[in-house]
C-alpha positions in Angstrom: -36.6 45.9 -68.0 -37.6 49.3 -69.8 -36.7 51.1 -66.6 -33.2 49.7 -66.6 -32.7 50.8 -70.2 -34.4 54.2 -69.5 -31.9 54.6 -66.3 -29.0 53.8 -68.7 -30.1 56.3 -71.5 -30.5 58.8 -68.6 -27.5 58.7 -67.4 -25.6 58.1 -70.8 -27.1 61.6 -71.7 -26.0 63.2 -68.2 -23.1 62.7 -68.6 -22.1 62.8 -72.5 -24.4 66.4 -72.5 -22.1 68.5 -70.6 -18.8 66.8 -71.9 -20.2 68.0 -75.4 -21.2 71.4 -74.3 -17.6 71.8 -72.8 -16.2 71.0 -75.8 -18.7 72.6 -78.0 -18.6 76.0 -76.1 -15.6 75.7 -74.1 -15.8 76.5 -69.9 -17.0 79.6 -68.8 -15.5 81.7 -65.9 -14.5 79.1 -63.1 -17.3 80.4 -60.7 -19.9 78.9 -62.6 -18.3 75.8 -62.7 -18.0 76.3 -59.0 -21.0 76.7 -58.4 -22.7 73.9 -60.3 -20.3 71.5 -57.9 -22.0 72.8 -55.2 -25.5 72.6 -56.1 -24.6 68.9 -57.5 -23.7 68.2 -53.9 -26.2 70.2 -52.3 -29.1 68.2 -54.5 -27.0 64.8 -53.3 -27.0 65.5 -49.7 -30.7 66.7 -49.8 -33.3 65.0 -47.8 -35.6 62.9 -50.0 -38.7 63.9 -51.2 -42.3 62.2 -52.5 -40.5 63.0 -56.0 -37.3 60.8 -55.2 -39.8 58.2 -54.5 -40.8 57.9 -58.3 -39.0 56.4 -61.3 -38.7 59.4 -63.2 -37.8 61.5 -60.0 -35.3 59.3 -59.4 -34.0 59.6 -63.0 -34.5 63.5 -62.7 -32.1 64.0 -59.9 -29.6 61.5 -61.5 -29.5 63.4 -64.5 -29.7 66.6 -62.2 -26.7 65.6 -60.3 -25.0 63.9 -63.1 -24.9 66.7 -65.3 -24.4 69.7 -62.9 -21.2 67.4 -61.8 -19.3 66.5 -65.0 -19.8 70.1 -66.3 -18.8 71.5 -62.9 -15.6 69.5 -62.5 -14.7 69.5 -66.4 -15.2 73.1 -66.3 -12.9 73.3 -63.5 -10.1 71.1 -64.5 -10.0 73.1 -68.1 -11.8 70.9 -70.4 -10.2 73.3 -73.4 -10.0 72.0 -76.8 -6.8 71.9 -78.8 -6.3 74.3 -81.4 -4.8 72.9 -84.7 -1.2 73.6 -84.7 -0.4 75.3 -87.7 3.6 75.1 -88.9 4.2 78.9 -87.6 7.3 81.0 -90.3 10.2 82.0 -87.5 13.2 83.5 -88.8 15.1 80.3 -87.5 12.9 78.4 -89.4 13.3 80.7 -92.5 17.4 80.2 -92.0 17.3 76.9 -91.7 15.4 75.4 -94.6 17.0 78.5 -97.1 19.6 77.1 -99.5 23.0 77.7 -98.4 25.7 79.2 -100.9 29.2 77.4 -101.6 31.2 80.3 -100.7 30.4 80.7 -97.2 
């Protein structure tokens, strides 16, 4: 039972981590993103090891590959976020909401 919970917090924290560092520091250049892809993968497709055999191996490459995934891909697809939008004076804007005489 405590290892089920313990796999759900680990993996709850792999993947809400770097969805709050992307929007907490916003992605850096695309390589890096890139390049944590590939290593997520590349620890994925590696052959198992007396440390995958353990519990918290187990949860250490889950979090491993988690993590280095979501901030890889979010990184990647431009996890960027919104600026407040702010009512910005144009001159059109000026015109329009100016009072308008009676003689024109």
């Amino acid at each position: 039972m405590l290892d089920t919970i313990l796999a759900g917090l680990v993996f709850l924290l792999g993947i809400s981590l770097p969805i709050l560092l992307l929007y907490r520091f916003h992605p850096l250049a695309w390589p890096w993103h890139a390049l944590a892809v590939i290593l997520a993968v590349a620890i994925g497709l590696a052959p198992g090891t007396a440390l995958l055999n353990s519990v918290p191996g187990t949860f250490l490459y889950g979090f491993a590959i988690g993590f280095l995934g979501i901030w890889g891909l979010g990184g990647l697809a431009g996890f960027h976020r919104r600026a407040a939008s702010r009512p910005h004076a144009t001159i059109a804007g000026a015109c329009a909401s100016a009072p308008r005489s009676a003689t024109s």
